[in-house]
MARLOSE-61103 format. One record per residue (C-alpha): residue in three letters; x, y, z. Coordinates in steps of 0.05 Angstrom, whole numbers, plus 32768, in hexadecimal, padded with zeros to 4 digits. Example, Ala and Ser with C-alpha at 12.3 -4.5 7.8 and 13.67 -1.06 7.14 Angstrom:
BEGIN
Ala80F67FA6809C/Ser81117FEB808F/
END
This chain:
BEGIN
Unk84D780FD85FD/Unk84C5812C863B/Unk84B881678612/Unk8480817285E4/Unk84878194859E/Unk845681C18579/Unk842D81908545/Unk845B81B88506/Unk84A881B18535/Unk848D81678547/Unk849A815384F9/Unk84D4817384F3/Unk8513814484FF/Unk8546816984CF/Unk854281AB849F/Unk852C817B8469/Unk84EA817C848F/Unk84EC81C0849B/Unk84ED81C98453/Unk84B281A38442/Unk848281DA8467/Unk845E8215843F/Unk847C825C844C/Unk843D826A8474/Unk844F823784A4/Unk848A824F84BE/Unk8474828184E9/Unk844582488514/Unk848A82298510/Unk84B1825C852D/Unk847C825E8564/Unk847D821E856F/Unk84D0821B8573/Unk84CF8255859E/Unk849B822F85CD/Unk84C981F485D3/Unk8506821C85E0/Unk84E782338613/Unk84CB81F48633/Unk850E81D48634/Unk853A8210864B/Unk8510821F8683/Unk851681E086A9/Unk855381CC8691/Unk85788213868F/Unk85AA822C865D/Unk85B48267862A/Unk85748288861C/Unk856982C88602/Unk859982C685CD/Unk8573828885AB/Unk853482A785B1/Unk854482DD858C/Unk855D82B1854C/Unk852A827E8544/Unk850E82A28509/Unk854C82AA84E1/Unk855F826384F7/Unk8525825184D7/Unk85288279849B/Unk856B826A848C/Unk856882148493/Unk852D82228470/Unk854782468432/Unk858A8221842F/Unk859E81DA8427/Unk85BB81D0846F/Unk85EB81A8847B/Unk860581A78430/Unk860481F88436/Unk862A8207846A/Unk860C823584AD/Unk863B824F84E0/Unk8627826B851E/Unk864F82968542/Unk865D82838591/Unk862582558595/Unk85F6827885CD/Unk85C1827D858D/Unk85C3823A8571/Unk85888217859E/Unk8557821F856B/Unk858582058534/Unk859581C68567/Unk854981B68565/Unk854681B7851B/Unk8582818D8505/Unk856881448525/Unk857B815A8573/Unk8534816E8586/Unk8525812D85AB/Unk8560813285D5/Unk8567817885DE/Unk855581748627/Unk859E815C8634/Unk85B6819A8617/Unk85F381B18640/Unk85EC816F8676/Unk862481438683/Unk8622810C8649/Unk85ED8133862C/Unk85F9816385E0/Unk861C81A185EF/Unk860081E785EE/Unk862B81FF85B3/Unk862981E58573/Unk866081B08572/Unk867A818E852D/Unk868081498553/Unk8639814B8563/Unk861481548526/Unk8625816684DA/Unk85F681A684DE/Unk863181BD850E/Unk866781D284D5/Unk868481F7850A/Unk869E81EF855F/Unk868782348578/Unk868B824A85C7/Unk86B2828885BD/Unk86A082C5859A/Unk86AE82DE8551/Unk86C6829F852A/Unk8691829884F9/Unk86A282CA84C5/Unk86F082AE84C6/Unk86D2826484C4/Unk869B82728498/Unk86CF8292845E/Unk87028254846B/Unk86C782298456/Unk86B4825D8415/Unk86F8825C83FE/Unk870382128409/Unk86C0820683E6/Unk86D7823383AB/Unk8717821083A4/Unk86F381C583A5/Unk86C981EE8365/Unk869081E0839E/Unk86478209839D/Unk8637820383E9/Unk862582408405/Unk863C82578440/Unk861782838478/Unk8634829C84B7/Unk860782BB84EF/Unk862E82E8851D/Unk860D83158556/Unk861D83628552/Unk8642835885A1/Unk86718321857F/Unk867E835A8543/Unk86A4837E857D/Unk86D783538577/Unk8719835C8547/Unk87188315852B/Unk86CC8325850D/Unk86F4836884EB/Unk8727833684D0/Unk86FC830B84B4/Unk86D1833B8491/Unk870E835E846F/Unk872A83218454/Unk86E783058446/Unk86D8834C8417/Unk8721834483F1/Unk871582F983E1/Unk86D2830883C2/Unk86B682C383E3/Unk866F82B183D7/Unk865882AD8417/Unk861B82DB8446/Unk862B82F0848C/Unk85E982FB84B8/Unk85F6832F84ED/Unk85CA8323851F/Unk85BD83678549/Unk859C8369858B/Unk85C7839C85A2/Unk85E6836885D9/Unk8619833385E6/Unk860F8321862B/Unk860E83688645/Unk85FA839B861B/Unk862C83AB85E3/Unk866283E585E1/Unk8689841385B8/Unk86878434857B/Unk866983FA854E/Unk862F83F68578/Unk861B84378562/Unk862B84358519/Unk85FA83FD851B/Unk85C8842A8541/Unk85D18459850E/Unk85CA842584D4/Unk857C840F84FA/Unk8566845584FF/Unk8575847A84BE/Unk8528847984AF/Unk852F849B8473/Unk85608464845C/Unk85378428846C/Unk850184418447/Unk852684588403/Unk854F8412840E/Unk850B83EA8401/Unk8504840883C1/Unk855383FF83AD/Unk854683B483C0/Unk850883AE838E/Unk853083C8835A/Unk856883A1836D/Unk853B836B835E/Unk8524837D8322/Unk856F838A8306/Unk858A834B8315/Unk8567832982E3/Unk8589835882A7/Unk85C6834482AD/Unk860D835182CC/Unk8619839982C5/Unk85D283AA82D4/Unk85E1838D831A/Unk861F83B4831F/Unk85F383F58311/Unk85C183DE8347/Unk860483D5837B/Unk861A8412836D/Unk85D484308373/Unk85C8840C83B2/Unk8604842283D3/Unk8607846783C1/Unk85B9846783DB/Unk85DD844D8424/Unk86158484841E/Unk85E384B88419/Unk85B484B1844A/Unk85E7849A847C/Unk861484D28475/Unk864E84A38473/Unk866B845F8450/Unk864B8427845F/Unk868583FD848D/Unk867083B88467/Unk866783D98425/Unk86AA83F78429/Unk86C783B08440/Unk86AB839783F1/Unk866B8377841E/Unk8626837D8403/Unk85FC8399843A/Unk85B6838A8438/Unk859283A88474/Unk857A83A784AD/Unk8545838084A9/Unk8515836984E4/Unk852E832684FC/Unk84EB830E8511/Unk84C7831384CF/Unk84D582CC84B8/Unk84AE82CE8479/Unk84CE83128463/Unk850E82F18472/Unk850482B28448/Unk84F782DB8413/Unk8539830C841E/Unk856582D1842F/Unk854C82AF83E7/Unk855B82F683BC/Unk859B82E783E6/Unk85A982A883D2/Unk85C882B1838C/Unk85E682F08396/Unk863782E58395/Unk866A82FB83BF/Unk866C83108402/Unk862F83308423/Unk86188340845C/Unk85C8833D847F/Unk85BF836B84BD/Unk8580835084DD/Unk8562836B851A/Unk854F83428554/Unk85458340859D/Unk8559831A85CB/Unk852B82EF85EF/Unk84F982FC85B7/Unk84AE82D485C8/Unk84B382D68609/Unk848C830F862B/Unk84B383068671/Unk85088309864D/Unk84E78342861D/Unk84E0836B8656/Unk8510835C8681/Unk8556835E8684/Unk857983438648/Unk85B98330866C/Unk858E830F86A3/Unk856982EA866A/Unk85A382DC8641/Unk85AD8296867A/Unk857F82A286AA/Unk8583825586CC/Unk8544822C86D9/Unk8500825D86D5/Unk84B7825E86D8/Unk849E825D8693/Unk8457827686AA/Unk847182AF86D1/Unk84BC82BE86C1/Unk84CC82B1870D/Unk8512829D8709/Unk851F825E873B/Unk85558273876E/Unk8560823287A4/Unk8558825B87E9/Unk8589824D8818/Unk857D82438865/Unk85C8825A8876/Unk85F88286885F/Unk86128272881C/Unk865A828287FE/Unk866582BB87C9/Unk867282A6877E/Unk86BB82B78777/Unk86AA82E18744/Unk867E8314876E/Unk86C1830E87A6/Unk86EB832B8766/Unk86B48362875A/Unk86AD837E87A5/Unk86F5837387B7/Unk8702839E8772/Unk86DA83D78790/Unk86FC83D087D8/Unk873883D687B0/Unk872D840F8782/Unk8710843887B6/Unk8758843187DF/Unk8789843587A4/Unk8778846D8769/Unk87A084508737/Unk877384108732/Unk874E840986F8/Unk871E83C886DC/Unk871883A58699/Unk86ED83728671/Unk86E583628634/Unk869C835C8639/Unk868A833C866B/Unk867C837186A7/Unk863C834386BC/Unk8669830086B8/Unk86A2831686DC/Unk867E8342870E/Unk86A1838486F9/Unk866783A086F2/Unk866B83A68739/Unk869B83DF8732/Unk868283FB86ED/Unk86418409871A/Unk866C84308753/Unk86A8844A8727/Unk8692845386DE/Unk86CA847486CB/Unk86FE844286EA/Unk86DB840786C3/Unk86E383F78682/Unk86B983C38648/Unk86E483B6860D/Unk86AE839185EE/Unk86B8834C85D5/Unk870F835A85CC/Unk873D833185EF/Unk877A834885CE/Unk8762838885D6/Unk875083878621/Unk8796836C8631/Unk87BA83A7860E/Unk879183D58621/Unk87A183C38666/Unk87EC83C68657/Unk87E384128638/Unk87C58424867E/Unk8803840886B0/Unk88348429867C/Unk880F8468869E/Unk8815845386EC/Unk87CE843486EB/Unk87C383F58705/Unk879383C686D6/Unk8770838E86EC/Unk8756836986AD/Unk872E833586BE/Unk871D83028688/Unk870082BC867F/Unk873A82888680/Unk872582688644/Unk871782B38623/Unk876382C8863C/Unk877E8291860A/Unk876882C185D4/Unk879982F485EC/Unk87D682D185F9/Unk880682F685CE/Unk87F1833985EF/Unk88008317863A/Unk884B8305861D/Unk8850834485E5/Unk882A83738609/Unk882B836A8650/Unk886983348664/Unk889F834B8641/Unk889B83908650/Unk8888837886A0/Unk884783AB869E/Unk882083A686D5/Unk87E8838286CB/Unk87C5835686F4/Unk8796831D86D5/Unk8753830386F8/Unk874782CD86D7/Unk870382B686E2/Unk86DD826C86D5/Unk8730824F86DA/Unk872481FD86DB/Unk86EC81DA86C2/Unk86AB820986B5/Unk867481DB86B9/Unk863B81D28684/Unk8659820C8649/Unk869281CE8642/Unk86D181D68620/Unk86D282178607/Unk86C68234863E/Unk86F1820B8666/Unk8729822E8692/Unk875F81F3868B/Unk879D820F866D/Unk87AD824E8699/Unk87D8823C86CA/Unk880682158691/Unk880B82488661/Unk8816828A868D/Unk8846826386BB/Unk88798261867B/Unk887882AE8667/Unk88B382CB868D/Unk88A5830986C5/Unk885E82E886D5/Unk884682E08719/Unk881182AF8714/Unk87E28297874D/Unk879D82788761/Unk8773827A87A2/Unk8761824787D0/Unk8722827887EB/Unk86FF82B587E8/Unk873482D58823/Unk877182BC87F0/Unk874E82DD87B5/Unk8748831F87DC/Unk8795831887F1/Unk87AF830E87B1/Unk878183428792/Unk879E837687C5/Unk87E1835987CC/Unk87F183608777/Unk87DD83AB8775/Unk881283B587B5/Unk884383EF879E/Unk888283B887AA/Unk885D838C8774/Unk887283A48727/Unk88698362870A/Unk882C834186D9/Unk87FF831D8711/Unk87C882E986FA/Unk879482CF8732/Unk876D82978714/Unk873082778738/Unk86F3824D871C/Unk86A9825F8716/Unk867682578744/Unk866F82598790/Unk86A7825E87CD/Unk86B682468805/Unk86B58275883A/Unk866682988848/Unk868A82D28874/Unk86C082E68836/Unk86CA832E8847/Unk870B832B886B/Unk874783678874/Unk87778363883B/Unk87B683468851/Unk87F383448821/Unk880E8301880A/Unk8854830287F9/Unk885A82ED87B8/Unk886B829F87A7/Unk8864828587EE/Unk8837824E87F8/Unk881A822E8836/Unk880B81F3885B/Unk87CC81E6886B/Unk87D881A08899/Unk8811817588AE/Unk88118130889E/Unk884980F6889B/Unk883380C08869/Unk882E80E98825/Unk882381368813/Unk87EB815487ED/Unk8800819687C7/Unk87C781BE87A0/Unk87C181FD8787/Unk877882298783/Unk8736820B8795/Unk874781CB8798/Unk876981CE87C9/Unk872781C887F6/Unk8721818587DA/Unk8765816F87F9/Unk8749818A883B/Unk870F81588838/Unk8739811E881F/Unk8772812B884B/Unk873D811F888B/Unk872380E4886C/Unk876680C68859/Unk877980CF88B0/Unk873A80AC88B8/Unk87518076888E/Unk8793807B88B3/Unk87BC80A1887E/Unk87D880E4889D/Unk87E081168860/Unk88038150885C/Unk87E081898833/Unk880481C58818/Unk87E281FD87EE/Unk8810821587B8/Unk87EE825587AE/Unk8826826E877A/Unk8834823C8739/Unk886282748727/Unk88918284874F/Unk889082438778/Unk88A0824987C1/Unk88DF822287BB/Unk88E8821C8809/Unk88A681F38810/Unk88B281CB87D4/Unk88ED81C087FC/Unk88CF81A7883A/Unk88A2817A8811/Unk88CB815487ED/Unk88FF814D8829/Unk88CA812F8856/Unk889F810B8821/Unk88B080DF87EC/Unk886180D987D8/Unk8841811387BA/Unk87FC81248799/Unk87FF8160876E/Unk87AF8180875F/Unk879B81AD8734/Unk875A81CC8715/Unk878081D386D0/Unk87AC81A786A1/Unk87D9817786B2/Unk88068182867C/Unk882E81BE868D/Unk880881D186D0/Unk881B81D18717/Unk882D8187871B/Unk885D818F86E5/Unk887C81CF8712/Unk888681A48748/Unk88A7816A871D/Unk88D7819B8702/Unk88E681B48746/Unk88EC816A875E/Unk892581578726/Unk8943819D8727/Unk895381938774/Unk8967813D8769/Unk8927812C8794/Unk890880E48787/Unk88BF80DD8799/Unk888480C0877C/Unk885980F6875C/Unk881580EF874A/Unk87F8812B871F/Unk87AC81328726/Unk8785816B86F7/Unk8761816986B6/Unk878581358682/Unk879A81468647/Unk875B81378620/Unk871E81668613/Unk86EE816B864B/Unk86AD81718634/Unk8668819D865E/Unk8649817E8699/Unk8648819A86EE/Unk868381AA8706/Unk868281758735/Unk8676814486FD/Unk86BF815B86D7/Unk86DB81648717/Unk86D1810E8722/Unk86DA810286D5/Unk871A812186D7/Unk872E81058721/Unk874181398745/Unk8703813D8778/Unk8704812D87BB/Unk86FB80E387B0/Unk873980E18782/Unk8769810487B0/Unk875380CC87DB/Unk8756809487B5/Unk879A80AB878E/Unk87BA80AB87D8/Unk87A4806B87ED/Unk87C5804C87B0/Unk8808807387BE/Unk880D8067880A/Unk87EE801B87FE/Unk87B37FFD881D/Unk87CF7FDB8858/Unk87E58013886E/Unk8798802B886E/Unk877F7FF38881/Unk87AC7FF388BF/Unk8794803288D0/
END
């Protein structure tokens, strides 16, 4: 094994072992888990803050419940590292989040610790009271815990959850974990209701001695632990001036606590233990917790910071010897600003992810024309539609894989009443080592079927800028998406004038007689590479960028399938339903016969690895393009070449 662990986390395979140590070992423990965390993480990258700052209650709670029979949920998965390490994954753990390797989030296919698949936010509550209801009905004493972050609490589906979780009276405890950050730090009103909750000083100190005789009460019998309830909570109305939000959703609150205190929260977590119902811990962490250099630096920095010194925080940036292409994101955020500052009526949205997206950009130069909904899909997306019933014109950008969350509000919302609103939708395709939940691959299918949608995808950074500029254009009243993946372009000098693109033309990028390559997005640079290989094997390809899955640019499809009856279709998305399909449908609309061949990601889940790496798993690289046309046009005719 390439890592070393602490002499106490080298004996521990599974929480059975954990188990087996005295209470006054788990703080060398936690030390020790912390240390390896950090080993790993910093020459192997991935999520790092966010585990730091749980290893404590990851060890208190494996350590005070009977993991995996009692069941622990963790909400999104950023956090879980340290429960990884414990439950039999600590020899391997290097591989975390590299191709073949375990994933980054836990994953029920990978290990029975992993009740539940987490990559986006705010499941665990809802999950967490499917499993306490299901284990009441099978007459079942598992406990269940769910640990949810105060940023994922943002989000409506954590609301639901709690509200049905309060009216089923289901044994289980939700751990709310509050740092005071998701990725960026956290917004809206919620936020400060929990600020308020951590500094009511008189409070905490009163609440200590409600807790003793809490304690004591408990053993006397039923109705003296209703009087201590109703003790305890009227003790939290008082000194808070107001209802306690999870006391008045039938939750008992018991809190905050510090997160870090792992033998003070062994010893809450087993009072806990036998209390029914639903109740709720709010523990206070930080993020990047142990390590002097993510303590005082920036949390959102910290929160993935890539490969790093461990010795002196130095962050390892490769240092090019040329001029290097944008990330498409940071196009998006400066072409945002060029934008705004030309047309007053522009406005930006995210549902928290300003750092991610590069909105930020703007929120720095126009703080009042930038918006973080906080972890809220639904919300951001209807929010966006209240603003263009006004005139404005809202660009919501949103992870492809997060815009799946608010699909009704694109057709309810936005579609049917054909509201302005134009979609960036950022990391579209495969996203690399977060895997498939965080996988764009379903964009382009399911917005091309929602009537009045315009939707489109760059080649470049200059096509990204033009269809920015070109879907706020007065002349446009239509929903506009503009998809493109994560990571780096093409183009190092990317700040070129806007031009306007009318809307659902195409164009072709090379002439070519033996077969014709159509792609739409990124990709399409791959079909450049292949298509000059494929004349140096003697195959002349046509290439035609599609630009526009929705509307199609009918006249080029014409031309295509008049001059060629070979076609590749590509496609940084689905298959089923995608861009190849379009062009099928156009081909037996119009009583064309050609060969098709689709090429995009199958219909199977994709797991984490490079890009590149999915990119040549799913065949749709460079090479594939290649080899896809040789076996359409046939090999003597490349070997003749």
């Amino acid at each position: 094994m390439p890592y070393q662990a602490g002499p106490l986390l080298e004996k521990i395979n599974y929480p059975s072992d954990l188990r087996k140590l005295k209470e006054e070992e788990l703080p060398q423990l936690c030390q020790e888990l912390r240390q390896f965390i950090i080993d790993v993480v910093s020459e192997k990258g991935g999520h790092f803050g966010a585990s730091l700052g749980v290893v404590e209650l990851t060890v208190a709670v494996h350590y005070v419940f009977n993991t995996p029979d009692d069941q622990l949920v963790w909400d999104v998965g950023h956090q879980a590292y340290g429960h990884k390490i414990l439950t039999g994954r600590r020899k391997n753990f290097h591989t975390n989040r590299i191709y073949k390797g375990i994933s980054g989030f836990p994953k029920r296919s990978e290990s029975e610790y992993d009740t539940f698949g987490v990559g986006h936010s705010s499941t665990s509550i809802s999950a967490g009271l499917g499993m306490a209801v299901a284990n009441r009905h099978n007459k079942d004493k598992k406990k269940v815990i769910a640990v949810i972050g105060d940023g994922a609490m943002t989000a409506g589906m954590a609301f639901e959850g709690l509200n049905h979780a309060g009216t089923e009276n289901a044994d289980m405890l939700v751990i709310l974990n509050d740092n005071c950050m998701s990725i960026d730090p956290n917004v809206g009103a919620l936020k400060e209701y929990l600020t308020d909750l951590t500094t009511s000083h008189t409070y905490n100190k009163f609440k200590d001695e409600i807790w003793q005789l809490l304690g004591k009460l408990s053993t006397f019998g039923k109705s003296a632990q209703e009087i201590a309830s109703k003790v305890d909570h009227a003790t939290k109305t008082f000194f808070l001036k107001q209802s306690n939000l999870f006391e008045s959703l039938k939750f008992r609150y018991f809190g905050p606590v510090d997160g870090h205190d792992v033998i003070r929260l062994v010893k809450i977590l087993k009072d806990m233990k036998d209390i029914p119902g639903p109740k709720i811990l709010h523990a206070l962490t930080q993020k990047g917790k142990g390590y002097k250099f993510s303590e005082d630096g920036d949390p959102t920095v910290w929160h993935s910071p890539g490969l790093f010194n461990k010795e002196t925080g130095e962050i390892v940036k490769s240092k090019p010897t040329s001029p290097q292409p944008p990330k498409y994101q940071d196009v998006f955020g400066h072409t945002m600003v060029e934008l705004a500052e030309k047309n007053p009526k522009i406005v930006g949205i995210t549902p928290a992810m300003p750092s991610g997206s590069s909105l930020n950009i703007m929120m720095k130069a126009m703080p009042d024309r930038a918006f973080d909904v906080g972890i809220a899909e639904q919300h951001a997306v209807t929010f966006s539609a209240g603003l263009a019933t006004q005139g404005l014109v809202p660009y919501c950008n949103i992870y492809s894989s997060f815009m799946q969350r608010a699909y009704d509000q694109v057709i309810h919302d936005v579609a049917i009443q054909k509201l302005k609103v134009i979609f960036c939708l950022d990391r579209g395709g495969v996203a690399g080592a977060d895997g498939p939940t965080h996988h764009g691959a379903y964009d382009l299918a399911y917005f091309r079927c929602i009537p009045n949608m315009i939707v489109s995808a760059p080649m470049n950074e200059e096509e990204l800028r033009n269809l920015m500029y070109t879907a706020q254009l007065e002349e446009n009243k239509m929903p506009f998406s503009i998809r493109y993946p994560r990571g780096n372009g093409v183009m190092p000098e990317w700040r070129t004038p806007f031009q306007k693109i009318n809307i659902g033309t195409g164009r072709k990028i090379k002439n070519g007689e033996d077969i014709a390559v159509l792609t739409i997005g990124t990709v399409g640079n791959f079909a450049v590479a292949a298509c000059a290989e494929l004349k140096k094997q003697g195959i002349d390809a046509a290439h035609y960028d599609i630009r526009f899955v929705k509307p199609l640019d009918e006249e080029m499809l014409h031309e295509v399938f008049s001059k060629h009856d070979k076609v590749i279709t590509v496609e940084d998305g689905c298959i089923m339903g995608g861009m190849g399909s379009a062009v099928i449908e156009f081909m037996a609309e119009h009583n064309y016969n050609a060969q098709v061949k689709r090429l995009g990601i199958p219909d199977k889940v994709i797991e984490h690895g490079e890009q590149k790496e999915l990119y040549a798993e799913c065949e749709y690289d460079s090479n594939a393009i290649i080899k896809t046309a040789i076996e359409l046009v046939g090999v003597k005719k490349a070997m003749a070449g």
